[in-house]
N, C-alpha and C positions, 0 to 999 in steps of 0.2 A: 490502593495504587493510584497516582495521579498520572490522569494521560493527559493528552494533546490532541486536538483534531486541525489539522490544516483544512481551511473552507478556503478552496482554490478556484473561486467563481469567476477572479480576472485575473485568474491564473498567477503564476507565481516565481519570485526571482531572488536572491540573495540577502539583497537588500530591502525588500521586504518583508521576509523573513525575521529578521534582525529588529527591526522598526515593530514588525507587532509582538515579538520577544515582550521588549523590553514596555510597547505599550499594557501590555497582560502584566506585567508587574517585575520583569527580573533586570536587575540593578543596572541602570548605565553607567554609573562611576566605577563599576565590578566591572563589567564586560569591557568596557573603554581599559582598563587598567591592563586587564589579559590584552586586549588586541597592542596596547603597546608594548610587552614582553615580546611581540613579534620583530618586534629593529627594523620595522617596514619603512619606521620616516613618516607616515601619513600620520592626519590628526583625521578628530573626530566629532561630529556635532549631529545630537538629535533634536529636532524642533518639534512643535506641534502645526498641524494643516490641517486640511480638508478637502477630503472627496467627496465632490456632489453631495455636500452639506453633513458628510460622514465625519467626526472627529478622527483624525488619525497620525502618526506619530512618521517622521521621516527621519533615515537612518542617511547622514552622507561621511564617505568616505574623501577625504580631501589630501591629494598626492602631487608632487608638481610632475615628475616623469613617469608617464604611465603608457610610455614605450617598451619597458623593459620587460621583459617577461621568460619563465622563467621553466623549467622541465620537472615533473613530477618527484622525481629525488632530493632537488634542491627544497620543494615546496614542502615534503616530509623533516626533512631535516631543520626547518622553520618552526614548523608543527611542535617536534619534539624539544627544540630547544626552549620552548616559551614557558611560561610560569601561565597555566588550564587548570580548571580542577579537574576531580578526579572525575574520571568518562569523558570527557570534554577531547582528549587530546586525540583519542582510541575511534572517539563520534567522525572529528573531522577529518583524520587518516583515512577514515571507511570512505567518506563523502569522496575527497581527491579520490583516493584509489577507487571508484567505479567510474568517475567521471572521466579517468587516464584511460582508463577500459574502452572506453564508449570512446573516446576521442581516436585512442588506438585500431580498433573496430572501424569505426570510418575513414581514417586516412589509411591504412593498410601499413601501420610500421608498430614496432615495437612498444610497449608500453614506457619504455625508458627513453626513447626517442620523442615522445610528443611535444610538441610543439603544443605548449597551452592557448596561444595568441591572448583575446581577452580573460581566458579562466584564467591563465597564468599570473596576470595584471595586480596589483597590488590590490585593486579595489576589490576584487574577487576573493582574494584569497582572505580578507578581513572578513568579507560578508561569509563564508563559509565558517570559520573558525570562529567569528560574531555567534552566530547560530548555532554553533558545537553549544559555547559559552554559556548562550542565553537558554536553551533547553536545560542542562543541568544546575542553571541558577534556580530555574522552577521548578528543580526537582521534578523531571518529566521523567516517568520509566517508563512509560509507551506510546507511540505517535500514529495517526489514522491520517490521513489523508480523503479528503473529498474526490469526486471524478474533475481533472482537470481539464480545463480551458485553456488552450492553447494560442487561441487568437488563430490570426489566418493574414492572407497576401505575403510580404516577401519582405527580408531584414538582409542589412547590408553588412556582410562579412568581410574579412581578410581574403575570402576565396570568392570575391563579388556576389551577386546577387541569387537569394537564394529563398527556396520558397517556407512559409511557415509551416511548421515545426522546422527548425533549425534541425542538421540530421545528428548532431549530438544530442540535441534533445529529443529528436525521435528514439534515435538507439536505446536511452533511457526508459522512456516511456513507453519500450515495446510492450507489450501484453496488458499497459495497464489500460483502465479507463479514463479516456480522454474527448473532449469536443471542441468545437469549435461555435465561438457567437461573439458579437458584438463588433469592434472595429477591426480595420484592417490593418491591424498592429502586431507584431511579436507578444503575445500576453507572457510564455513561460519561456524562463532560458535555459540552459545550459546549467548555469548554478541552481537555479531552484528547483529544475528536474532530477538533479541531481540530491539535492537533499531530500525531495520529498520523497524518491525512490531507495538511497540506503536506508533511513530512519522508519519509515513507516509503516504497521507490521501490518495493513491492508488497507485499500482504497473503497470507499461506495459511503453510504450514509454512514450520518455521526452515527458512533458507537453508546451506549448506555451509560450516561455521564451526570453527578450531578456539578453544574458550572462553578467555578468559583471566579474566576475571571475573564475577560476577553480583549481582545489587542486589534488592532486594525493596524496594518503596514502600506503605509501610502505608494504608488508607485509614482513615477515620473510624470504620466501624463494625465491629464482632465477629461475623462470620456462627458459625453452627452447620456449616452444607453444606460449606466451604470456606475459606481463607483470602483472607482480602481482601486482596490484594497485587497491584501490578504485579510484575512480575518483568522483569526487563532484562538480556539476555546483551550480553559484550563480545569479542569476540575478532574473528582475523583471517580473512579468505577464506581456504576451502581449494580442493582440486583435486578433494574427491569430487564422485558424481552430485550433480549438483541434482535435489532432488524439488520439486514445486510442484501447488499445487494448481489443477485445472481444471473446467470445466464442459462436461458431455456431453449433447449436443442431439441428440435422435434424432425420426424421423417416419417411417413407414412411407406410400409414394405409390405409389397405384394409378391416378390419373386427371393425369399431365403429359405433355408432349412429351417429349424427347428435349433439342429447342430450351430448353424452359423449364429443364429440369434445368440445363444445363450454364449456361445463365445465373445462376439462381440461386449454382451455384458460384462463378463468377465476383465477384456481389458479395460473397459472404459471403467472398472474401477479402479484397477491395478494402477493407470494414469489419471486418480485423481479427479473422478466424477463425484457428486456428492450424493449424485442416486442416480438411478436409473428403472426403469419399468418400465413396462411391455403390455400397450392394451388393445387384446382384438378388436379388430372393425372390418366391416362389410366397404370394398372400392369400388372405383368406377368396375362395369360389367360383372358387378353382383360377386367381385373374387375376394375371399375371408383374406385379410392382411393382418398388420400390426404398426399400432402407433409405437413407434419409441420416442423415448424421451429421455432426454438427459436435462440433470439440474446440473451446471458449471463455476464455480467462482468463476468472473470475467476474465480473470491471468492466466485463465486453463480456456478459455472458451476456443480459440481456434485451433490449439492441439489436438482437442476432442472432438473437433467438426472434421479436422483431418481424419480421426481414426474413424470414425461413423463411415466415412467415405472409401477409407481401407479396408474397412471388415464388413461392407453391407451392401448391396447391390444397388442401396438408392441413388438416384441422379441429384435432389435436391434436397436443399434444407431449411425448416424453416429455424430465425437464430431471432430472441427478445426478447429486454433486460425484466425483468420481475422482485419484489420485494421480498425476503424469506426472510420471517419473523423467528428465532430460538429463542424457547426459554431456557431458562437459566438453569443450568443443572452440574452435578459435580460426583464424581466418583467413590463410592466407600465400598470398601472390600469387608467380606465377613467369611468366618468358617463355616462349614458345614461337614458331614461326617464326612463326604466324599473328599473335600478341599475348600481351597481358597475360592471364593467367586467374586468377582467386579458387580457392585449394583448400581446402574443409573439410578439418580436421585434428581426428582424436578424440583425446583423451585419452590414449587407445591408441596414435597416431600412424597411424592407419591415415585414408588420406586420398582426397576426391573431387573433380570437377570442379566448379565451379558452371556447372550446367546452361546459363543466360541469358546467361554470358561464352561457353561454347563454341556455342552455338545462335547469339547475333549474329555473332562470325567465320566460322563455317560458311557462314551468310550474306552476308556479305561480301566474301568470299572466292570463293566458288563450291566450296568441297570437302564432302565428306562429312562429317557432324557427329559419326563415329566418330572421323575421322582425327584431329579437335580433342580430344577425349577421350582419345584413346592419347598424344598429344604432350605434354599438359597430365601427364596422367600419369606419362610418363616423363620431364619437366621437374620432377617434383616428385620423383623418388625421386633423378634425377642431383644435384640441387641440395640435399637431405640429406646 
């Protein structure tokens, strides 16, 4: 499977996008061809630059009226009519329609009403549907995303001045991981949050990949701190750990039941905890408590900081980010006299029962829920 990882270290925008596209290797005479099936009028030209002595590839969009702009029906009905390949057309309807969402969500009207202002713009709407283009030119079928860079101070809108993160682009970027460093610039917009939010199927360290190419997408301006580039790796899955980034939720409780803890556990799986555990300790004036701990994907971290505070007497908490390595493992089911059982299999090939298939037949059955484990077991090593 060939992924994609967006490295969004000076954050990220449409047209940049597009520019490390095609610098990774997917055709600009293909993509240019598609963006003129759109009837926009605009032409096209990629050059090569440099960031801060980085080689990288710049995408412009060249329109004489780019007053006009346009409401999210019209902008689909574009979509559809153009000559995309196949996934191309279905990618960039996803991208508009979340960004109509979010637009809609901050002005308070309907999603049929939005006023695009600049998404609407011809240049925008090339860089997005560029981008559809240019993923399925390199044959992407899955996209990661790094923790974005935002930038910071204040970009001048159609609604005046406003602070960074633009609040389309916040509304985008809720829950995910995001910073701020370097100049006092706008780093991600509106398009690029948008893209990197439908397309990406999670945010934090690159994913286990081995490279086959890399793209650098120039942006507009020449920092000093940094080079202003997307950076876009392309290569295929591999079999190493996965490392991923997660969120560590700790509270130390001296004043719950017994009852409430284990409830508490309860929901914080039900919403999406990736573990949870519970480890005695001795607190201030000598009183027996309970460390808890929640492990979070970051897009769950504040939901789960809320329910900790719902279901548990604590006042405070401690929240920070940690690296959590998986290996590699995959599912094979086998018979055994009782039933069907699901076996974890690592990487390693060293393999276990899934607990809730041998725990139901156990139950069903009426035997020992050892006896399901040892079968399950030796059903997995005969059937190797």
């Amino acid at each position: 499977m060939k992924i994609c990882y967006l490295d969004a270290f000076s954050g990220i925008s449409g047209d940049m996008t597009v520019a490390a596209l095609i610098d990774a290797g997917a055709d600009a005479k293909t993509l240019i061809e598609c963006l003129d099936s759109l009837e926009t009028g605009a032409s096209f030209k990629v050059e090569k630059t440099k960031r801060r002595g980085i080689a990288a590839s710049k995408f412009h969009v060249e329109v004489e009226d780019t007053r006009a702009h346009r409401h999210l029906p019209q902008i689909l009905r574009m979509i559809e009519r153009a000559k995309l390949p196949d996934g191309a057309r279905e990618q960039a309807a996803a991208i508009f329609q979340k960004l109509g969402e979010a637009e809609a969500s901050v002005h308070w009207v309907p999603i049929e009403k939005v006023h695009f202002h600049e998404v609407g713009a011809v240049d925008s709407i090339c860089d997005i549907v560029g981008a559809a283009v240019g993923f399925r030119l390199l044959d992407v079928s899955q996209v990661y995303c790094s923790p974005v860079n935002v930038g910071s101070g204040t970009v001048h809108t159609e609604h005046g001045v406003l602070p960074v993160p633009a609040p389309a682009t916040a509304k985008l970027l809720s829950g995910k991981p995001v910073y701020s460093r370097g100049p006092e610039v706008e780093l991600t917009t509106p398009t690029g949050a948008a893209i990197a939010t439908t397309l990406a199927a999670g945010f934090g360290p690159m994913p286990p990949m081995r490279i086959s190419s890399v793209g650098y997408g120039a942006g507009d301006l020449e920092f000093k701190e940094h080079a202003n580039v997307l950076r876009i790796l392309i290569g295929e899955a591999s079999q190493a750990t996965e490392a991923t980034t997660v969120a560590v939720i700790e509270a130390n409780i001296d004043d719950a039941s017994p009852q409430m803890l284990g409830y508490a556990m309860e929901r914080l799986f039900e919403n999406g905890a990736l573990d949870v555990t519970m480890t005695p300790l001795f607190m201030k004036k000598n009183r027996p408590g309970t460390l808890l701990s929640v492990i979070a994907r970051p897009e769950d971290r504040e939901r789960l900081c809320g329910l900790v505070f719902a279901e548990t007497p604590t006042l405070g908490l401690r929240v920070y980010a940690a690296e959590r390595r998986v290996e590699e493992r995959k599912i094979v089911e086998v018979d055994t006299a009782h039933g069907k059982v699901r076996m974890k299999v690592s990487g390693a090939g060293f393999a276990a029962p899934e607990y809730e298939d041998c725990r139901r037949l156990a139950s069903e059955k009426g035997i020992p829920l050892r006896v399901v484990l040892a079968d399950a077991t030796n059903a997995y090593l005969n059937k190797r």
